[in-house]
N, C-alpha and C positions, 0 to 999 in steps of 0.2 A: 316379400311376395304376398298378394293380399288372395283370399282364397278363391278357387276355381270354379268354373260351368260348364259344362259342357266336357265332349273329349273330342278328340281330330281337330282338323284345319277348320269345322265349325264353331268349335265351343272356343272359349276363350278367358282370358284373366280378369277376374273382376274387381276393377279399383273401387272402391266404395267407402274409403275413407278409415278403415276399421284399425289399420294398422299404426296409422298415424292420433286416433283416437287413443292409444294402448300407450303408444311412445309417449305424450306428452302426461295421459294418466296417469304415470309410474313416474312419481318424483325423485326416487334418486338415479332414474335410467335417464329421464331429460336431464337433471341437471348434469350429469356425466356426459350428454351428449351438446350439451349448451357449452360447458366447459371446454371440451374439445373444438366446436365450433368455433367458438369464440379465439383460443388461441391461435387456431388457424389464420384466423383473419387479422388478429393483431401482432401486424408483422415488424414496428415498431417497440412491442412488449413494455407499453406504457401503461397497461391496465385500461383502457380508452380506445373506441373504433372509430375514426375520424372518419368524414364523408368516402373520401378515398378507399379506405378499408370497409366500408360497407358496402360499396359499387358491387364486389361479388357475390354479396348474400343475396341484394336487392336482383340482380342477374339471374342468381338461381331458383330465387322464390318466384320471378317471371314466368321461366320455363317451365317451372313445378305446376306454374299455372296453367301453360299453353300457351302463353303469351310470345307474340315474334322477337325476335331479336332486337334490343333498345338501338334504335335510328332507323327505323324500320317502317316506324308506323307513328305518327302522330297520335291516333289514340290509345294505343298500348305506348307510347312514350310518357303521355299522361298517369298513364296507371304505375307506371314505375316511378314516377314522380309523386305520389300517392303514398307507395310501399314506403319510401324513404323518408316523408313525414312522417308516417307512424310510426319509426322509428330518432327523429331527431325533433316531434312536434313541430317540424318547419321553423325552428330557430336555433336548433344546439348545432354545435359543430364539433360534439363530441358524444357520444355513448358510454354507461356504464354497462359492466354485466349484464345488472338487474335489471336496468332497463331493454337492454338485448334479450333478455330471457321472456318478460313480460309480453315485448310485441311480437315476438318468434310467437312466442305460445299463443296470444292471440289469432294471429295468423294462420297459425295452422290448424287451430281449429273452429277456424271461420271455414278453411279448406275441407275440412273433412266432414263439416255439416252440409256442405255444396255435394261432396261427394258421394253421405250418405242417400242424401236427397236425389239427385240426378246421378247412380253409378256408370262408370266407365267402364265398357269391356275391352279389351285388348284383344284384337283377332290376328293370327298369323294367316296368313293368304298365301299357299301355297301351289294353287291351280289344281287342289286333287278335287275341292267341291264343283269347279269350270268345268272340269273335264266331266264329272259325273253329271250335269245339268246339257252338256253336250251331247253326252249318250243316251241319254234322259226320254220317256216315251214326250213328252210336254215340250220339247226344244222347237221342234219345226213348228209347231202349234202357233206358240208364244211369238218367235220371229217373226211368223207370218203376220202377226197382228202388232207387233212393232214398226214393222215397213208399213202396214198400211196407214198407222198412226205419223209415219218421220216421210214418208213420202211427197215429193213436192214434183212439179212438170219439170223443172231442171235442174233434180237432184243428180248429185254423181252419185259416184259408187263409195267415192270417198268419203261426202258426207254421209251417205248411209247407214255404213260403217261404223264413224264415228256417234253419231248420233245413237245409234245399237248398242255400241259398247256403252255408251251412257248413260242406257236404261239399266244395263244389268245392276244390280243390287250387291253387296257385300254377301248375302246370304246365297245367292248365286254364285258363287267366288269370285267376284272382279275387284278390285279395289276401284277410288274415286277415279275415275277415266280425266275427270278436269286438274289434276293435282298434275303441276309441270313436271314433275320426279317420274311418274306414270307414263305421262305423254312422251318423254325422251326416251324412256329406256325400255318399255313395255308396247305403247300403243303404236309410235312411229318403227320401231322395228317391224311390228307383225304387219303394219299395212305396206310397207317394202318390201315382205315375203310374199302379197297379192299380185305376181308378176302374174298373171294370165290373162288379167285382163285391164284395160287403160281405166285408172281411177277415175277421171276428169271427166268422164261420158256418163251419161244419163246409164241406167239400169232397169233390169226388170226384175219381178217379185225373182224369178226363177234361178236369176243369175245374183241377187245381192244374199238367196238362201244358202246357194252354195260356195261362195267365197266369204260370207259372212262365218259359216263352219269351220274354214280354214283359217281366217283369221282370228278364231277365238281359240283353237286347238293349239296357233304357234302362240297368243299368250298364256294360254295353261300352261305349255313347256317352257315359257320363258319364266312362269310365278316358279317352277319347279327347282331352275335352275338360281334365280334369286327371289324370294320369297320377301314379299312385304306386307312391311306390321301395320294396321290399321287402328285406331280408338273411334270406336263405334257406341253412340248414345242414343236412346231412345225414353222420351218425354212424353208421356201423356197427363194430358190436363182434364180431368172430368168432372169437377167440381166435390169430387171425396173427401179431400183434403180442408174444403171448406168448411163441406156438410159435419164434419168430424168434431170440428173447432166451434160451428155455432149451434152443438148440441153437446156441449160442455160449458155452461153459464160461469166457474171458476175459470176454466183455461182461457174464455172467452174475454173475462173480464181482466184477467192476469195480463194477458197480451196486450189487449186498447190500453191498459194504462201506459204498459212499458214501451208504446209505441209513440204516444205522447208526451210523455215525460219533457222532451227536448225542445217542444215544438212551443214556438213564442207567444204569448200571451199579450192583449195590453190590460192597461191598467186594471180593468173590472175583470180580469181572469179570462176574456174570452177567445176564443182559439178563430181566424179565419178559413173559411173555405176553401182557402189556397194550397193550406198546407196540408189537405187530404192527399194529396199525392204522396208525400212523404211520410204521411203515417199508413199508408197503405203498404207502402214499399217495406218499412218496417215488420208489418203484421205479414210480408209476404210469404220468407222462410215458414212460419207455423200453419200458414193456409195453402201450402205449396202450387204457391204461384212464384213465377219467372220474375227477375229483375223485370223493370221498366223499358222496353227497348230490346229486349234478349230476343221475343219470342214474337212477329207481327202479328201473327192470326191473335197471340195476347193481347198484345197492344193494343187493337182493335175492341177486344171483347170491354176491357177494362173502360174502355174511351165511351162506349156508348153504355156502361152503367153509370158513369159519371156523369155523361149525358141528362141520364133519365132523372137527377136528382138536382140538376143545374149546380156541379159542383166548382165551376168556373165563375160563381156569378160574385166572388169574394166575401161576401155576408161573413158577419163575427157572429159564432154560436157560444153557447153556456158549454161548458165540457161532458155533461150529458146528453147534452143536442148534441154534439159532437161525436162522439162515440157510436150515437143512436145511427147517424146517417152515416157514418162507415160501415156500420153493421149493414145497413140497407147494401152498400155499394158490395159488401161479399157477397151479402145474399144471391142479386143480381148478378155477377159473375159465376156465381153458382147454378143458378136458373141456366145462363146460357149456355156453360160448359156440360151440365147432364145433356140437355138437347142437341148438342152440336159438341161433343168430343174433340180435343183438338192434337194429336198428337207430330212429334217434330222429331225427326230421326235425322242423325250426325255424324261422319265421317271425315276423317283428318289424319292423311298418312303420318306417320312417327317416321321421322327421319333420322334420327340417331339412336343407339341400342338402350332400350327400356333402364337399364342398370346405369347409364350415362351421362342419362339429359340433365340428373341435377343431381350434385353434390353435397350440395350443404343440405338439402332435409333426405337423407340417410342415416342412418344411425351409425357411429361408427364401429369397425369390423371387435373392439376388442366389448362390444357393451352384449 
């Protein structure tokens, strides 16, 4: 259990990686829990985890991720595809221990620098916050200026509705109204408690205010009666994290190198302009910035400091010109993020019991 915030049906569980920092920190606790692992999965007891036998770890470190279910999705198919090279270098057809223990331990805490970076809260949603936002002096207020926002000439009542319910916010107590688990068992139930009046017909402010109450009061009693868990994240990007790093000349220089390090040279040492992407990405975790592609309003930002230095024009630099105009490309990301803040809020029902989703990064019960 990773420590707490909040109290009631607002506050909630904060994953942030700490726990899993402690587990792998404590080396006779991992190897105790490697040990275990391991024999679990080697169900042959040849001392070796063949592909087959690995299938479940790669499964669980998925989940542990977030990741859908493998066949699922093409690009999370890739990514478990990924997990399982780093575990067999994409050519063994066998594992030892130590090589088990090596990539676990990597992995997890590559996870848990994600998590301390970006933490996860866990919110139980129980309809007591709905209900209190219902009774709430600000309810009619708020709605009113919903509908005038979701309003269309031949809106029904139905769309209304919907569209209502999917403004409310988590802090409001609604879970994600678009998540199919919601929409089955939560949102289509309460709009087939709206018998008074015919969905399909257009509506006015007068009549979507008052059957919109109804219909938010039978989901508060239906969260009551099943209550659902939500993992709610919130990202803000303000260029701090830059600012932090390019007023630290050691940590500054520490990181460009080790960003570089990988990145191809030709013959005269020089680095091209191409692969500032890649060393960016690298230097991203300590400038906290988003993967490449995670965050659009990022991707954006990043695209036009790149821009401004003509980072696509492939030029070979010396590795000090090199360094130098990455520096420039944080700066500039820095520049824009103080002026223009960019923050990105997350919602993803959990559909299986917190204790459940994954098995193999638990510790197990006798450590």
């Amino acid at each position: 259990m990773e420590k707490k915030s909040g109290s009631g049906s607002a506050g909630g569980q904060v994953v942030d990686g700490s726990n899993i920092m402690k587990l792998v920190g404590n080396e006779e606790v991992f190897s105790n829990f490697v040990e275990h692992k391991f024999e679990e999965l080697d169900r042959d007891r040849d001392g070796h985890l063949s592909l087959n036998e690995l299938h479940p770890a790669v499964a669980d470190i998925g989940l542990a991720l977030g990741l859908p279910a493998q066949g699922s999705s093409p690009d999370s198919d890739h990514i478990y595809s990924e997990v399982l090279n780093e575990f067999t270098h994409g050519k063994q057809q066998k594992v030892s221990k130590t090589e088990f223990k090596e990539v676990l331990s990597d992995i997890l805490l590559g996870m848990a620098a994600g998590l301390k970076r970006d933490p996860i809260v866990i919110l139980r949603i129980d309809g007591e916050d709905l209900l209190e936002f219902i009774d709430g002096p600000t309810f009619e207020s708020e709605m009113m200026a919903t509908y005038s926002e979701i309003k269309s000439a031949d809106g029904t009542l139905r769309d209304c509705i919907i569209k209502a319910l999917e403004k409310l916010t988590v802090e409001q107590g609604m879970p994600p109204s678009s998540d199919s688990w919601v929409v089955s068992n939560i949102v289509e139930p309460a709009l087939q408690s709206c018998t008074g009046h015919d969905l399909d017909k257009t509506v006015s402010q007068e009549t979507f205010l008052a059957e919109f109450k109804k219909v938010a009061e039978f989901v508060a009693h239906r969260l009551q009666e099943q209550p659902v868990i939500v993992a709610h994240s919130e990202n803000d990007f303000d260029g701090s994290d830059i600012k932090r790093l390019l007023s630290n000349k050691f940590e500054l220089d520490k990181t460009l190198n080790a960003a570089i390090e990988t990145i191809p040279r030709d013959r005269n040492g020089k680095l091209s302009k191409e692969y500032l992407r890649v060393a960016l990405e690298a230097v991203g975790p300590t400038a906290g910035l988003p993967p490449l592609g995670a965050v659009k309003q990022m991707d954006k930002v990043v695209q036009d400091a790149f821009n401004m230095v003509n980072a696509d024009d492939g030029k070979l630099l010396k590795e000090d010109e090199f360094k130098k105009l990455l520096t420039e490309i944080l700066g500039s990301i820095m520049l824009q993020l103080e002026g223009n803040p960019i923050s990105v809020h997350s919602n993803s029902v959990v559909h299986e019991p917190l204790n459940a989703s994954s098995t193999l990064l638990q510790p197990t019960p006798e450590l």
